[in-house]
Structure formats: C-alpha cells, structure tokens
N, C-alpha and C positions, 0 to 999 in steps of 0.2 A: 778235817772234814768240812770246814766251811760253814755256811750258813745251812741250817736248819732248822724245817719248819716243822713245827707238831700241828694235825690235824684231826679230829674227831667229834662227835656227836658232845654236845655241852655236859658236863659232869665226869667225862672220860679221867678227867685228870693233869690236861694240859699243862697249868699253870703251875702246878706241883712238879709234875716229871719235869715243865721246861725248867725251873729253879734245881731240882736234884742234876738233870743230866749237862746242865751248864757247870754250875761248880764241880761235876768229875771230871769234866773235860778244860774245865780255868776257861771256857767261854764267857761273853756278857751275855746276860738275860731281855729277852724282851719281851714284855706282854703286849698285843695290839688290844688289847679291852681294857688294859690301862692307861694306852698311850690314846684310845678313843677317848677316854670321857676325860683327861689330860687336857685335848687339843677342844673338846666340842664344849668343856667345864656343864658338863653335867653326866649321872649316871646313864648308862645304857640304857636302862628300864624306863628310865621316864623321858629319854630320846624317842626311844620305839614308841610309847607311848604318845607324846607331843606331834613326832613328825611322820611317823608310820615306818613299815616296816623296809618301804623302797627307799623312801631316803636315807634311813640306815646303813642300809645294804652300799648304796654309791659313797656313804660317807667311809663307812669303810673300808671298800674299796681302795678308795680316794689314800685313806692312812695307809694300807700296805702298800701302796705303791709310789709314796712320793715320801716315807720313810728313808732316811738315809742309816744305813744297815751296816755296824764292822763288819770286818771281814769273818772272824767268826764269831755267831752267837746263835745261838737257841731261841726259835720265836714262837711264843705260843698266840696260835689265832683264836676266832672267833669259831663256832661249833657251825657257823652258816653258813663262813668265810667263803670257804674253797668251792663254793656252788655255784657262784654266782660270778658276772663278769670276766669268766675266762681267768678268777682269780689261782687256783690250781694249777694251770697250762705255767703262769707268770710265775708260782711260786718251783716249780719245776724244771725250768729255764733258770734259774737264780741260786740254787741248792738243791737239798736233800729235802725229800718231805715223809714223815712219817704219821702212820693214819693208826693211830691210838682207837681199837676196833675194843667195844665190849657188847654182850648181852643187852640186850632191851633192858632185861629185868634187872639186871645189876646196876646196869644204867636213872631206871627208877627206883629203884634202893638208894644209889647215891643222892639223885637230886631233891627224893623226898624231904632228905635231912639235909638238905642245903642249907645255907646263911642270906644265900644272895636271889633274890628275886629274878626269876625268867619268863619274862613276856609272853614267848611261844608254848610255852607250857598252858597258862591260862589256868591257874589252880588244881590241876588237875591230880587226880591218886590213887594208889592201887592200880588195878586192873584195867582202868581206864585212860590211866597213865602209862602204864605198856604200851595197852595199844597205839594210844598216840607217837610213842618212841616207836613202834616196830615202824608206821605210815612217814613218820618223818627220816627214820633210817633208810626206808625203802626208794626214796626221791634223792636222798645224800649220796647211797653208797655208790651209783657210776662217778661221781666226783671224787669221794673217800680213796675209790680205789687208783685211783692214777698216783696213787703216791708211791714213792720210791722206795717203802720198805713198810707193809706191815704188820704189825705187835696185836696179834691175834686172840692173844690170850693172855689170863692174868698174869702168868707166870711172865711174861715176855716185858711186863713194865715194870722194869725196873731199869736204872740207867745205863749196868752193864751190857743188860741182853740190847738194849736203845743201839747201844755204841759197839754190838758186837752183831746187829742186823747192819750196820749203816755200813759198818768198817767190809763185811762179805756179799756188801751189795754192788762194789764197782764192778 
C-alpha cells in the first residue's frame, strides 16, 4: 500500500491507529508531532505558545516535506496539518491519505480526558468545547475531505476496516 497518511481533527486517534495499523501491515511508524518537537527540541504547546500559530504551521510544513519517508510507513499528522500550505494536495501526490472523521461530541469527550495539552483548544469544556470542535471542524473539513479513503464511523477504526478501505480504494 505504500505510504500512508492518517489525517483528522486532534484527538481522533491518529497516533494510536498509526501504531496499531502499521504493525498489521510490518510497516515503520511515524508520528510528525513527534518528529516536530524531535527536530525544534521543545513541546508543541509551548512552540505555539512562544512563536504563534503561523510559525508553527510553516514549521511543520517544513517537517512533512523535507522528511525523508520509507517506502512503506504509516504517518500520523498533526490535526491542522493538511489545512494549510497545500499540505493535503502534497500528502496525496505521495500516498494514501486517510481522514479519521469522528463526532464533535466524541471528539470533546476524548480530549476533555486528554494527557497532553492543546493550545487551540484554549481550556475550554463541555458544550462550549463542542462548539468550538463543530467551528473548527467546519474550516478543516474541505481539507479532511480530499483524502483518499474516509473512516466515518467508529466501527470503521479499526486497523482492518483501515487496510480494507485503503485496499477497495484503487
């Protein structure tokens, strides 16, 4: 199947499904929010914080595309990635990309119990925190959708249905 990129709203799940659906398939894993705060040696949070959200954006930009990629691997991006710089079009041109689609509300169910602090969020909770998921979903999803196969539903993330969209999508 090649390279593959996972793409979705932050808390989707990325970084887990890239980990499960690389080892069914004996691919390498790559996380680009790992390989960000690797290359820039500080966390996300306190990048965005420090240098704003543009320079962000160009930095990692900058990491997806000057990444040197095996042949196959499983890369999970950033939740903003594919919005920005025509980054989508590039990850498109280069593999498969799959848009890991959930509920707002599920969505702020998972990140309320997060671990890991999100900038774009901005404290926010409950119903308040919907909303802001449905407003930033609603700017993502002409980007989300250009991806080449997506997992609509919960049932759908898992790494078989992953590898059994990707495989009926040629």
């Amino acid at each position: 199947m090649g390279l593959i990129f996972l793409v979705g709203f932050m808390g989707c799940g990325k970084t887990t499904m890239g980990r499960k659906l690389s080892a069914a398939l004996e691919y390498d894993f790559i996380d680009l929010d790992h390989r960000f705060e690797e290359q820039t040696g500080t966390r996300i949070s306190d990048y965005f914080t420090e240098h704003g959200e543009e320079a962000f954006r160009k930095q990692e930009s900058k990491i997806l595309k000057e990444t040197i990629y095996p042949e196959n691997a499983v890369v999970s991006t950033g939740g903003g990635l594919p919005c920005f710089f025509n980054n989508m079009d590039w990850m498109n041109a280069r593999g498969q990309t799959v848009y890991m689609k959930l509920t707002p509300k599920m969505l702020a169910s998972r990140l309320e119990n997060a671990k890991t602090p999100r900038p774009v969020l901005q404290g926010k909770k409950g119903q308040e925190l919907v909303e802001l998921i449905e407003t930033k979903l609603a700017e993502r999803e002409p980007h989300y959708s250009k991806a080449s196969v997506v997992a609509d539903s919960f049932a759908d993330l898992t790494p078989e249905n992953i590898m059994y969209l990707l495989a009926t999508n040629k």
